[in-house]
N, C-alpha and C positions, 0 to 999 in steps of 0.2 A: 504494500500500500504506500502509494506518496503523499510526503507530507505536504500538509496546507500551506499554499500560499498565502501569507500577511500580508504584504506590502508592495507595491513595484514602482518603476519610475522609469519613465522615458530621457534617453540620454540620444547623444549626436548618432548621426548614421544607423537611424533605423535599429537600433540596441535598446535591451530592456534591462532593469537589474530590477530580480527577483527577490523579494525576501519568503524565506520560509520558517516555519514556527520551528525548525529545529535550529534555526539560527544561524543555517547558513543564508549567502548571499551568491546569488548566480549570474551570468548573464547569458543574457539569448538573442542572438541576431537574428531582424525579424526580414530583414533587406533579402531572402533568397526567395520569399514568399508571396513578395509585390510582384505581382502578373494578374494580368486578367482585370475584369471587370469587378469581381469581386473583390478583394485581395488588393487590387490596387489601388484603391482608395485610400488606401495607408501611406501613399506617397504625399497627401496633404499635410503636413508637421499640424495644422492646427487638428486634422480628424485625427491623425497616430496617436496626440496626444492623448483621447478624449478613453483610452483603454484602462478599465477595470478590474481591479479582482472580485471575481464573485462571492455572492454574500456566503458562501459556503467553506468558499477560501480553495477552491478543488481547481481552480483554472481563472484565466483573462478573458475579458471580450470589449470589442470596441464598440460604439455606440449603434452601429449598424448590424450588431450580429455576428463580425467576423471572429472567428476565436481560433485558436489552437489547442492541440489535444494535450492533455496538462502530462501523459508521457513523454511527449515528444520537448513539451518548455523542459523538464526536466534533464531528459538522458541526451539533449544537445547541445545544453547551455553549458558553461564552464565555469565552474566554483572560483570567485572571486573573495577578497581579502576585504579590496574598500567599497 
């Protein structure tokens, strides 16, 4: 089972930094994802911003629906310090 996301933040280049209730801090680049009609809406910095963690804490989603699968933010983001 993965643990809940707490917290996130949008940083430069389409990067996200995770926090999770185990107290790590991850990051995920979200820049291989923007394609498409969907998906690429994310290339707007004020919509990229607009991404949440759900009230469950299980994953992200932006205000349109788009999310990703909370394995996937996990097992390809890489455990960061700050």
């Amino acid at each position: 089972m993965l643990p809940k996301i707490t917290n996130i933040e949008t940083l430069s280049n389409y990067k996200l930094r995770l926090y999770y209730e185990t107290g790590e801090k991850r990051l995920f680049d979200v820049s291989p994802y923007i394609r498409g009609s969907w998906y690429g809406q994310l290339k707007e910095l004020a919509y990229f911003k607009t991404v949440h963690v759900l009230p469950d804490g299980s994953g992200i989603e932006w205000a349109g629906g788009q999310d990703i699968a909370p394995h996937e933010l996990y097992d390809t983001s890489v455990e960061i310090s700050t």
